[in-house]
ZAPAVEX-619140 format. One record per residue: x, y, z of N, C-alpha, C in turn; residue in three letters. Coordinates in steps of 0.001 Angstrom, whole numbers, plus 500000, padded with zeros to 6 digits. Layout:
N
XYZXYZXYZALA...
END
This chain:
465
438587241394372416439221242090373555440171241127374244UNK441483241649374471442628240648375260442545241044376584UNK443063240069377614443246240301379000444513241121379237UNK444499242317380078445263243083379839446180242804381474UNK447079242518382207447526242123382776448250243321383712UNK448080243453385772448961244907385758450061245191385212UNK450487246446385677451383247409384890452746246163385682UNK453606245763385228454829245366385584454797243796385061UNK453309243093384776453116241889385675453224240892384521UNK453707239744384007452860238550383237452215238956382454UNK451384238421381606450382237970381045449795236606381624UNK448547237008382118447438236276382807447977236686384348UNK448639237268384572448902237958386500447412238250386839UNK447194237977387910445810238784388667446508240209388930UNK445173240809389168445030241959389797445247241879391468UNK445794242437392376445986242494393950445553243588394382UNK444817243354395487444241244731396646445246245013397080UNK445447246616397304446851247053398362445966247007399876UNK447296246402400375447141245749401770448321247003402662UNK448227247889402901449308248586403700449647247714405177UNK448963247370405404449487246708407116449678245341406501UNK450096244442405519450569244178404987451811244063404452UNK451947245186403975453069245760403110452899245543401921UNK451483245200401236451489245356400307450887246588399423UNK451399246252397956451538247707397329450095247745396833UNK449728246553396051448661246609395433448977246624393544UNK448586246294392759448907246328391112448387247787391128UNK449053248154389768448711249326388823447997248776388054UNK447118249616387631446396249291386523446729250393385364UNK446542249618384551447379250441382944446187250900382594UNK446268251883381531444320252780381118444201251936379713UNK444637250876379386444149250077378362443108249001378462UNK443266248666380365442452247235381216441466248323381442UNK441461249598381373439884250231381518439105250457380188UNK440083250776379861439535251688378026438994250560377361UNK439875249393377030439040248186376348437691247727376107UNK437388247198378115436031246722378069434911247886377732UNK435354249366378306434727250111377953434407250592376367UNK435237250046375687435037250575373750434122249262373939UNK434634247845373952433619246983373897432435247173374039UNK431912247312374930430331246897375665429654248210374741UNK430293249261374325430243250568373628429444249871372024UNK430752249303371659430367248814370364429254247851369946UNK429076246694371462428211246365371436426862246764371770UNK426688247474372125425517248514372621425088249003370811UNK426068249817370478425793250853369487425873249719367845UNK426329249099368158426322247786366848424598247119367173UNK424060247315367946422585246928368240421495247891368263UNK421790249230367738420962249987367775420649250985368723UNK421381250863369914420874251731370891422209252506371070UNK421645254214371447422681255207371625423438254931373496UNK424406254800373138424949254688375100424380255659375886UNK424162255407376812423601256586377942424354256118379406UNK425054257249379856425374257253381187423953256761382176UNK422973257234381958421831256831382494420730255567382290UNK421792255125381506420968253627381733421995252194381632UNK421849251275382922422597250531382897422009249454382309UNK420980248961381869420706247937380652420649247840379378UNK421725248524379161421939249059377721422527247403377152UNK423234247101378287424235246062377358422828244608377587UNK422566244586378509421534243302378093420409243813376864UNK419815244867376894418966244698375774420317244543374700UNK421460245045374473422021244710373148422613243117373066UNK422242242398374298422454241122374166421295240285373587UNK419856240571374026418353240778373456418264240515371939UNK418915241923371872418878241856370100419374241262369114UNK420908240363369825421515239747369280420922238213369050UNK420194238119369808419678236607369877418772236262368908UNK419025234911368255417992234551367017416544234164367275UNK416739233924368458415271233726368521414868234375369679UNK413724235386369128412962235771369944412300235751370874UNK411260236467371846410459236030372609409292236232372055UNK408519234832372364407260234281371670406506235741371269UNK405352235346370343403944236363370375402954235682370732UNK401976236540370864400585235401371231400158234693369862UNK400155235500368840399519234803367723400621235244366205UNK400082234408365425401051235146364190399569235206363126UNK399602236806362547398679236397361220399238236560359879UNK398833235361359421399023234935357894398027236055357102UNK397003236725356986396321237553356132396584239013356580UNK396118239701355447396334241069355920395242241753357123UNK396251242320358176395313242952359436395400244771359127UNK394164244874359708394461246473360213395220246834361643UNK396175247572361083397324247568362287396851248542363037UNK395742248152363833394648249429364617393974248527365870UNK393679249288366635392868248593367606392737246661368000UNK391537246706369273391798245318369276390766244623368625UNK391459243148368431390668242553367204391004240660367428UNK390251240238366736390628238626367035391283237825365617UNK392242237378365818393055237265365094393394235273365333UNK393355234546364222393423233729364196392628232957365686UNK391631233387365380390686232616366757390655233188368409UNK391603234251368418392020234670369971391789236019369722UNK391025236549370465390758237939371233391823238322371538UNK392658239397370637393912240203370860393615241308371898UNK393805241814372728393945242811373913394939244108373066UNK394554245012374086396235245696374377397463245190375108UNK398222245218374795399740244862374885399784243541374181UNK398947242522373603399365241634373104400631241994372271UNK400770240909371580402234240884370499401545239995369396UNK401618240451368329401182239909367151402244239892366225UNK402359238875365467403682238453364542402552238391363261UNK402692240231362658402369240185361115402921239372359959UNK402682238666360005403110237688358619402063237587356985UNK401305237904356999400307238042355881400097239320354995UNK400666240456355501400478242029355190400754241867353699UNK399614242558353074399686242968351731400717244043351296UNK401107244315351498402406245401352058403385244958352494UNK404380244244352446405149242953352966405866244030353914UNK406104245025353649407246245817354585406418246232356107UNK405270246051355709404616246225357270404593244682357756UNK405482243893357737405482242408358738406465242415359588UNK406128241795360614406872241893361627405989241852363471UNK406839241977363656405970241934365258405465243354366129UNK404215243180366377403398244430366379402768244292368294UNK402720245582368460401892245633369738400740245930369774UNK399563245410370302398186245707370583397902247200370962UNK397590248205370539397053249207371006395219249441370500UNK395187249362372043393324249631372002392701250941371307UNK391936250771370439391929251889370363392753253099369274UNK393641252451368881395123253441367994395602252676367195UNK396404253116366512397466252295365832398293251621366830UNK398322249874366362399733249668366693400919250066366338UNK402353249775367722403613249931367639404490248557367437UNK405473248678366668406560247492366697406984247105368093UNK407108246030368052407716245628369565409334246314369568UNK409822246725370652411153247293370465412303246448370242UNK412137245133370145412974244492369671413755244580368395UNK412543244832367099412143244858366074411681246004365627UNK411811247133365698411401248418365369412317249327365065UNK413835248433364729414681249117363732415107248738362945UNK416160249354361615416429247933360842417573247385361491UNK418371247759362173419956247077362582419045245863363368UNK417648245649364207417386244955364869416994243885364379UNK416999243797363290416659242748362341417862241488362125UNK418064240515362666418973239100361985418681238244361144UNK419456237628360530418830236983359304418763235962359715UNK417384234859359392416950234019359826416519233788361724UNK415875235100362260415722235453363128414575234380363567UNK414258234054364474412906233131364885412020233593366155UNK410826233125365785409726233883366642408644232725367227UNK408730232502367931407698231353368836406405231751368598UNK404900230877368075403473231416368580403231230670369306UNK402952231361370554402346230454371688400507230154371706UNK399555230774370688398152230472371067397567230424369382UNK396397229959369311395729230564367802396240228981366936UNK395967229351365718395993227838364952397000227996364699UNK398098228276364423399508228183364238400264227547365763UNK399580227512367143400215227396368548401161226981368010UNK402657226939369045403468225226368779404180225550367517UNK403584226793366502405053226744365677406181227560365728UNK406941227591364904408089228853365246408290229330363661UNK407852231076363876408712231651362534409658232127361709UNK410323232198361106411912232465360610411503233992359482UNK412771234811359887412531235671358873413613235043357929UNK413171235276356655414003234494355221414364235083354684UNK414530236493354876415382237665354058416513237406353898UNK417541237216353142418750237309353498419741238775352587UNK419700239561352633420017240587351706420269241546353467UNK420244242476353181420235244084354087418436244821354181UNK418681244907355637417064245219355697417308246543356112UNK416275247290355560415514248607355596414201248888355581UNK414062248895357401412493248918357984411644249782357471UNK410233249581356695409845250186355884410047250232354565UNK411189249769354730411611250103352694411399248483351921UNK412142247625353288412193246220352548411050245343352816UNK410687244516351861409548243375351681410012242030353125UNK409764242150353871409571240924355276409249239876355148UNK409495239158355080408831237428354729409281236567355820UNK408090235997356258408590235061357705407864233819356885UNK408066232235357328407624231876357066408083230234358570UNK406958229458358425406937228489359403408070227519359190UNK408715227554359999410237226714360436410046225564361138UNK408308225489361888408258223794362538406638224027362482UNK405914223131361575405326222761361438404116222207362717UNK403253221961362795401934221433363939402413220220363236UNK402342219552364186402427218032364368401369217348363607UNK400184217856363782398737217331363228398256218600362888UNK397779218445361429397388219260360311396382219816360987UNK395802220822360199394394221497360461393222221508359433UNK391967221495359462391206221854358799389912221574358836UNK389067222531357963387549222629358143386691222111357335UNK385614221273357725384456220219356840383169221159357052UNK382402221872356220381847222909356792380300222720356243UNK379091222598356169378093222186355300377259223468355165UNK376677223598354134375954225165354242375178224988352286UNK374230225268352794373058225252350992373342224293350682UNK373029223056351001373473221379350224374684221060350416UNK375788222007350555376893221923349775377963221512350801UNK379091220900350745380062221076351799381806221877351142UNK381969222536352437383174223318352027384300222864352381UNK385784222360351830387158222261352816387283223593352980UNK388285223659353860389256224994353923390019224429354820UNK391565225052354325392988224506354877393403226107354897UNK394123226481356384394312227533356443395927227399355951UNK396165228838356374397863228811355816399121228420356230UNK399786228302355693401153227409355894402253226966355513UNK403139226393355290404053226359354700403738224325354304UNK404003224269353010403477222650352846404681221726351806UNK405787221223351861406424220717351267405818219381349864UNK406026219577348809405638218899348274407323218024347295UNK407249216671346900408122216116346498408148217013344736UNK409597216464344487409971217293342914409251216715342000UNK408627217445340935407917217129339952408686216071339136UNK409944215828339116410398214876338472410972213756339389UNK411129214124340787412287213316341766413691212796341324UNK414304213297340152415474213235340019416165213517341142UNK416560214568341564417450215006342581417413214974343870UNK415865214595344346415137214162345674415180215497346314UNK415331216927345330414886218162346143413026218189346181UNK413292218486347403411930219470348041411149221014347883UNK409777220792347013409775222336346512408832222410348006UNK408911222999348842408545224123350246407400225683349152UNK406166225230349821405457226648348903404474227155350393UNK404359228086350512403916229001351678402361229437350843UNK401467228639351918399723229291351598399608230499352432UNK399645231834351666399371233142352364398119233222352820UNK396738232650352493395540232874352743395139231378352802UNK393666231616353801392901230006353598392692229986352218UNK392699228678351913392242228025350398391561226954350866UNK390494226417349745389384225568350128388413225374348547UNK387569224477348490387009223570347501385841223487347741UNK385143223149347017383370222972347113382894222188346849UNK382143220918347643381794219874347180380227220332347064UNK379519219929345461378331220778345675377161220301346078UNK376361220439346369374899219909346573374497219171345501UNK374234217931345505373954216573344315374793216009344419UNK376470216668344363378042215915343702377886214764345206UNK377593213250344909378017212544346208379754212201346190UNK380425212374345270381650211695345323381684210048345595UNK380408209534345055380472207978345379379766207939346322UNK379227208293347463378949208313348819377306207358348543UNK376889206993349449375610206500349782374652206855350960UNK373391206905350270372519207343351337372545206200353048UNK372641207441353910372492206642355130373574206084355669UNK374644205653354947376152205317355230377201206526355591UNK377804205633356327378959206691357028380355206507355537UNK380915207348355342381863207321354237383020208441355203UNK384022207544354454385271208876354438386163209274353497UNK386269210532353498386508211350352151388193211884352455UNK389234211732351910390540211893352038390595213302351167UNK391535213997352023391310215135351629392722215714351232UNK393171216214350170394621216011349521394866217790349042UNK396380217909349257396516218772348817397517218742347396UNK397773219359346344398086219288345116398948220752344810UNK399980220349344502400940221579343940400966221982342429UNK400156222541342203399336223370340920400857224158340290UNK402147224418339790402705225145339381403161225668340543UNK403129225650341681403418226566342934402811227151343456UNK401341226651343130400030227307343584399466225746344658UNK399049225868345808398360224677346889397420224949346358UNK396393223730345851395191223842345978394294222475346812UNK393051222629347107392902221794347595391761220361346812UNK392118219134346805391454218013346193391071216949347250UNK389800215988346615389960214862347258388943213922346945UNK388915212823347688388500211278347061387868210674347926UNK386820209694347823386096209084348476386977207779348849UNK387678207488350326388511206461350707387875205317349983UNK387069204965349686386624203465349213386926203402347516UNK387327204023347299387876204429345655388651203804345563UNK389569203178346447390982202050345903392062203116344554UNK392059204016345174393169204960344338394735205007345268UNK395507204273344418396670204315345213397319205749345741UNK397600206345347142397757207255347148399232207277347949UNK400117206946346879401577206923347241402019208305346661UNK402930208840348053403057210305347632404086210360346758UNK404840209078346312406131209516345708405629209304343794UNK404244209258344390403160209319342441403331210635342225UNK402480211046340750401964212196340258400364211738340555UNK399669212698340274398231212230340416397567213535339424UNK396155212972338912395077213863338301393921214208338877UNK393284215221338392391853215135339418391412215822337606UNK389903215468338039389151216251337227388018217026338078UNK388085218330337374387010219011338166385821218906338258UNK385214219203339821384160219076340278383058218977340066UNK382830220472338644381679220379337816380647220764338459UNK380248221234339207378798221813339815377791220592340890UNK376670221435340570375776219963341171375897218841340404UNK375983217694341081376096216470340436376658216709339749UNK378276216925339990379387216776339003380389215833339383UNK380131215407340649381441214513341365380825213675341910UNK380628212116340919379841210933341737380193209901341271UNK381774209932341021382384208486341019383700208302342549UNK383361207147343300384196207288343732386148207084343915UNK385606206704342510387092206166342408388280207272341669UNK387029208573341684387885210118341115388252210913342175UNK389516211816341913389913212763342688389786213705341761UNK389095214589343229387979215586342309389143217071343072UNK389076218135342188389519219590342575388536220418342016UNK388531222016342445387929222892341583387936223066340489UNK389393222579339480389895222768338292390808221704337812UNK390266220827336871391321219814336793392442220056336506UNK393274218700336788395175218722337446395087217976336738UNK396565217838336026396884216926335428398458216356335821UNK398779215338336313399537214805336742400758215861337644UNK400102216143338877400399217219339841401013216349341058UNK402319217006341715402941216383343231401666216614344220UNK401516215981345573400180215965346132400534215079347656UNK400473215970348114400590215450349508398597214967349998UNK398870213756350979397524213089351994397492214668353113UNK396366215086353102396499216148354512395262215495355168UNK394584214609355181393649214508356122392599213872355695UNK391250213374356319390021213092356259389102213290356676UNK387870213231355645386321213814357154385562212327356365UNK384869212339357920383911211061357492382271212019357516UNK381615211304357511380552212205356977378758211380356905UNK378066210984357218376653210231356947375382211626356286UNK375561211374355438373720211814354890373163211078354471UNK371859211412354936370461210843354554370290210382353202UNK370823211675352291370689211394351011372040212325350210UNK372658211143349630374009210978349284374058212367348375UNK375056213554348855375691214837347910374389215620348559UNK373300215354349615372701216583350223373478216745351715UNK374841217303351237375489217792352705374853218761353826UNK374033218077354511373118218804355642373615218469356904UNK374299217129357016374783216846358434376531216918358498UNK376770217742359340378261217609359810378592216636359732UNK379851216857359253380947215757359269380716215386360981UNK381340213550360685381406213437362856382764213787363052UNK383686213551361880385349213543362341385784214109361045UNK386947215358361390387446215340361029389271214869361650UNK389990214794360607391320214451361223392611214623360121UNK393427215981360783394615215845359915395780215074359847UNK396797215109358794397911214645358910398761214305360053UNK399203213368360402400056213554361050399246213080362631UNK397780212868362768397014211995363701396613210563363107UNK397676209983362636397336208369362493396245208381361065UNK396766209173360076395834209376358782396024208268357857UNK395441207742357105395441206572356837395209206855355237UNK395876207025354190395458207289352536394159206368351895UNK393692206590351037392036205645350466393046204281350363UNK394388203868350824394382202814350365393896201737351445UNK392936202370351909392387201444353365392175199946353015UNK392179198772353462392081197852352823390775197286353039UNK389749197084352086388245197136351776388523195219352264UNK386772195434352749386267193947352843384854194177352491UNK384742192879352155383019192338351899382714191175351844UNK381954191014352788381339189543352779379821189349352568UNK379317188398351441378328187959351595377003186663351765UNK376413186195351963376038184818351989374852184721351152UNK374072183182351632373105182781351021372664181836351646UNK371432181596352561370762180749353525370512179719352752UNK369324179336351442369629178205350285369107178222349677UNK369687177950348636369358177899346953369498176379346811UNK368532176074345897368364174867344856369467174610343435UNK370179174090343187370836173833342690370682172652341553UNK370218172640340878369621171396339366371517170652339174UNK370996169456339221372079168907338766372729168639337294UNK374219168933337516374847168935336680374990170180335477UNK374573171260336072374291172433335665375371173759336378UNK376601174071336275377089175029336871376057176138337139UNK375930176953338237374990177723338497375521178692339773UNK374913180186339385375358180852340659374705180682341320UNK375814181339342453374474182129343671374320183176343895UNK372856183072344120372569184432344527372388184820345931UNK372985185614346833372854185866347849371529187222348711UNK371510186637350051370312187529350385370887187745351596UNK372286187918352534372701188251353325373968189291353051UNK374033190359353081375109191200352604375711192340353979UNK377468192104353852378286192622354837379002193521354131UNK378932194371353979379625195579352783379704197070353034UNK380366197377353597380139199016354176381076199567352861UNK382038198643352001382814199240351741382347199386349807UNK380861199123349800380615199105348348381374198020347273UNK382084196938347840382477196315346701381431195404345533UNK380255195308346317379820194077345879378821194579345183UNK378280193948344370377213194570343329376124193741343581UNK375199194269344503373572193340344881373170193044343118UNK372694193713342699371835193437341437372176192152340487UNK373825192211340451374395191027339371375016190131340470UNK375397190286341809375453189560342338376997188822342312UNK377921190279342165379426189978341708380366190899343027UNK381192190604343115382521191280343878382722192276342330UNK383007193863342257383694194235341418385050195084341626UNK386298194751341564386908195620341807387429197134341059UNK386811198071342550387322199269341679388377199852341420UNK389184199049341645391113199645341257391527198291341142UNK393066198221340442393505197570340418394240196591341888UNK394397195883342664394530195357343644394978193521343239UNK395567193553344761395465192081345107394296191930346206UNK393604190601346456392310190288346969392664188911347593UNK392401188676349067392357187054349362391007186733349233UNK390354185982348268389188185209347985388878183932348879UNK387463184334349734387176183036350365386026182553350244UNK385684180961350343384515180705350206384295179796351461UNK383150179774351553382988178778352712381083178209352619UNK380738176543352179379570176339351901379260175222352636UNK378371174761351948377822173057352667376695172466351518UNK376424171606351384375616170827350592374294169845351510UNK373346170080351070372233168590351429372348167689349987UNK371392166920350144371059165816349069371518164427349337UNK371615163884348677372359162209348821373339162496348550UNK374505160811348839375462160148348836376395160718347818UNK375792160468346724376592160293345107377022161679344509UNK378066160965343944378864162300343186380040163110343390UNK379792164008343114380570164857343483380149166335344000UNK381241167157344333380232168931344750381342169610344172UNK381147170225343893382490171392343360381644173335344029UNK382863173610344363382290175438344861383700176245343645UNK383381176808342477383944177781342024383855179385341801UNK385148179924341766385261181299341791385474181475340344UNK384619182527339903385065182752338724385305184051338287UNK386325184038337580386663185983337316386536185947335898UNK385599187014336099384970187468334407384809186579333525UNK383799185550334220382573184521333666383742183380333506UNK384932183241333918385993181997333844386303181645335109UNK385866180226335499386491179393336417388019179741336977UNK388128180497338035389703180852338061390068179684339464UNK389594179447340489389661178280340999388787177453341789UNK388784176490342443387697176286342238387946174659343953UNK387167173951344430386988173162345746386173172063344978UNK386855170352345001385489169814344118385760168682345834UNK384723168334346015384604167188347073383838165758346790UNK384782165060346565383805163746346126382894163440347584UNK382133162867347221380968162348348387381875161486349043UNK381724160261348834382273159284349699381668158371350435UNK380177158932351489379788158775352717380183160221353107UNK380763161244353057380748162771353693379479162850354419UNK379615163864355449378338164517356009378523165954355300UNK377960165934354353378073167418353459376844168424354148UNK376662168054355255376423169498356111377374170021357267UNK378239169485356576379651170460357755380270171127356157UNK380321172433356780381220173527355484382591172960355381UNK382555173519354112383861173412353581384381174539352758UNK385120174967353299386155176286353106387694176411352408UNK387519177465351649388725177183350707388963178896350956UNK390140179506350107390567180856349683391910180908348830UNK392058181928348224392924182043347293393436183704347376UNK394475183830347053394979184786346388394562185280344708UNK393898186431344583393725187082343223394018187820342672UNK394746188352342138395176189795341653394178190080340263UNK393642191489340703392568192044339755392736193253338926UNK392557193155337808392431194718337124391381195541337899UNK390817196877337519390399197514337981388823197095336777UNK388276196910337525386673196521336548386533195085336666UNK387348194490336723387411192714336917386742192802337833UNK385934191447337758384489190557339260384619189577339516UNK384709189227340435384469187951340874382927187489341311UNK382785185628340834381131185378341282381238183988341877UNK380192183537342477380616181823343049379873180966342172UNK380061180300341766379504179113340792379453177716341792UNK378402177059341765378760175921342033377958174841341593UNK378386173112341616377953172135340457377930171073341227UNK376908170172340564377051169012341742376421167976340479UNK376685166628340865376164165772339642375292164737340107UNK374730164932341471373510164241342151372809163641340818UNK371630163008341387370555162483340547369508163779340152UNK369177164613341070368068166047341101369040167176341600UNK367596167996341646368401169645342338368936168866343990UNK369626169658344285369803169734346099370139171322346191UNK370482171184347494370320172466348213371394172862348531UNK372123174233348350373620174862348759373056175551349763UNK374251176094350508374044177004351271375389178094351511UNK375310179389351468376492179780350905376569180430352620UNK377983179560353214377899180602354614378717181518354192UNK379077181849353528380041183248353394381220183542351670UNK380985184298351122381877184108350147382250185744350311UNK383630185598350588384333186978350809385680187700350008UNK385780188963350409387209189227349175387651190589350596UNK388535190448350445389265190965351198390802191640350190UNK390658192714350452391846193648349448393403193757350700UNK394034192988349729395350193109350875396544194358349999UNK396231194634348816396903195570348469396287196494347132UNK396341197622347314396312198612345771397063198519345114UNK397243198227343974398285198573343123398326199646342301UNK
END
């Protein structure tokens, strides 16, 4: 629409009041500065769906309403199919009458969209949305309550819509900051469940650094069974990383006992083997699913930590759970263990271990029985020792580390006059295969046995590989 200027005047002239005591005349107005705005506001009215009416002057703001991409919020949005009837609780919130519900899950795709609460009856479309002209492409919808709060939905149609006729697809445009999900225990057994969502996973090949985006229409969830510990130990607190896996374009859900030392870099492929029933999942260094994967994209979504009495009888709640995106931390947590030995006798001139009877290990590295560090993934490790000696004067003392029954390095201290009851402490850098051990050896060439004392021999994992 152009500015139409009075009858005689410029282009861009104002309009003037006639002033008679004045002497002024006042502008003409031409019937084009009326007719214009009036076809306008016309077209815009009727380009939005609504018929003009002399009797209603908010014709042109609701057709300003309709024009806008983003909507006004709903209380909740549901991802599964609802009965579009009466009131009901919907993603955790007690829906009323007049609520606003943003159908997104309908088995029927052409019934999605935004719905009104009627008690009692069928719901109605909100009038925003209850024609097809009212429909924009890539339209957006705020949820303000329910497990979705905080996100916003997009309709993704892009073609010509025909309410009723065409398939609706909304899907989440901003994500929860921090993931969601449920650690649930029931008959031995414990359950995940990750409700629905939209979950980006990296390209099966990463050539091109595209992003495949796949939308979970329904909760999905896994069964850890009654027996299966996943590695876990009686009486210990453990935490279990809980992963999601892009199956062909199917989310499913997997996961691993954090002390497993499984590198969990998302820009990997990864495998799981399945679960297997009772006592089917009791290594911890496996990532376990319902159905084994074989080298599948796989996003970290979270962790539950967890203590039973007796390891794979899931009877006690998880204490924590925690999703993505709250400071989640992948199994590549970095493990410690320390252990000692108050004193052992030592025969001279005889390399000889030790055996220890003080143990610091939450994280399972160390093997009481053989009396070794074993690592269960491949890693780097800072190795420390720290001992002391009695006996006499003479000789020498040596403290060695040895990986897989070979001297890898090793502390020798000639006597001298020493007071070999002050420790002496060494450490090293190790890089380990996955099954490789470390053990402490130590040798002395006294005249008899003497006495070690092991204050601490430790391994500390500074990286997965």
């Amino acid at each position: 629409m152009e500015y139409t200027p009075p009858i005689g005047g410029d282009p861009g002239d104002p309009y003037i009041d006639k002033n008679p005591s004045q002497g002024i005349a006042g502008s003409k107005v031409p019937a084009q500065a009326i007719e214009d705005p009036q076809r306008e506001l016309d077209n815009l009215i009727t380009k939005r769906g609504l018929t003009p009416s002399a009797d209603d002057n908010t014709q042109v703001w609701q057709a300003l309403l309709r024009s806008m991409l983003v909507r006004d919020a709903v209380r909740v949005v549901a991802t599964t199919n609802l009965t579009l009837s009466g009131e009901q609780t919907i993603s955790g919130v007690a829906c009323v009458a007049g609520d606003e519900v943003l159908a997104a899950g309908q088995t029927d795709a052409k019934e999605n969209g935004v719905w009104i609460v009627v008690a009692g009856g069928a719901w109605t479309r909100r009038t925003d949305m209850d024609a097809s002209n009212k429909f924009l492409k890539r339209m957006q919808i705020p949820v303000s309550e329910g497990d979705n709060a905080g996100t916003v939905w997009w309709l993704t149609n892009t073609g010509a819509i025909t309410l009723g006729t065409t398939e609706l697809v909304f899907e989440s445009i901003r994500e929860k900051e921090i993931k969601t999900f449920t650690a649930t225990v029931a008959g031995g057994a414990l359950t995940i469940t990750v409700p629905p969502q939209v979950i980006d996973f990296r390209d099966q090949t990463l050539g091109d650094g595209s992003v495949d985006s796949i939308y979970i229409a329904a909760p999905i969830s896994t069964v850890i069974s009654s027996g299966s510990t996943g590695g876990g130990r009686d009486g210990v607190s453990e935490r279990y990383m809980v992963l999601l896996i892009n199956n062909g374009g199917t989310v499913e859900v997997a996961w691993i006992n954090a002390r497993g030392g499984i590198d969990l870099d998302e820009s990997k492929l990864i495998s799981t083997v399945a679960e297997g029933g009772v006592g089917g999942a009791d290594n911890k260094s496996t990532i376990y699913s319902t159905a084994a994967r074989s080298n599948v994209p796989f996003r970290v979504y979270g962790f539950f930590e967890a203590t039973e009495a007796t390891a794979g009888t899931w009877t006690t709640p998880p204490s924590k759970t925690q999703g993505a995106g709250g400071n989640v931390r992948p199994a590549s947590l970095l493990s410690f263990a320390s252990v000692a030995k108050t004193t052992q006798s030592i025969p001279a001139s005889t390399p000889t271990k030790v055996t220890f009877d003080t143990y610091n290990d939450t994280d399972g590295l160390f093997d009481v029985a053989n009396n070794k560090f074993i690592a269960p993934a491949a890693c780097d490790v800072i190795v420390s020792i720290n001992g002391s000696w009695g006996g006499d004067n003479s000789g020498y003392r040596r403290q060695m580390v040895y990986l897989n029954g070979a001297n890898q390095f090793e502390d020798m201290t000639p006597v001298d006059g020493q007071n070999l009851s002050l420790p002496k402490a060494i450490a090293q850098v190790v890089r380990l295969a996955a099954g490789q051990y470390l053990e402490l050896f130590v040798f002395h060439n006294a005249a008899s046995s003497i006495n070690y004392i092991s204050r601490s021999f430790s391994v500390r994992v500074l990286k997965w590989l």
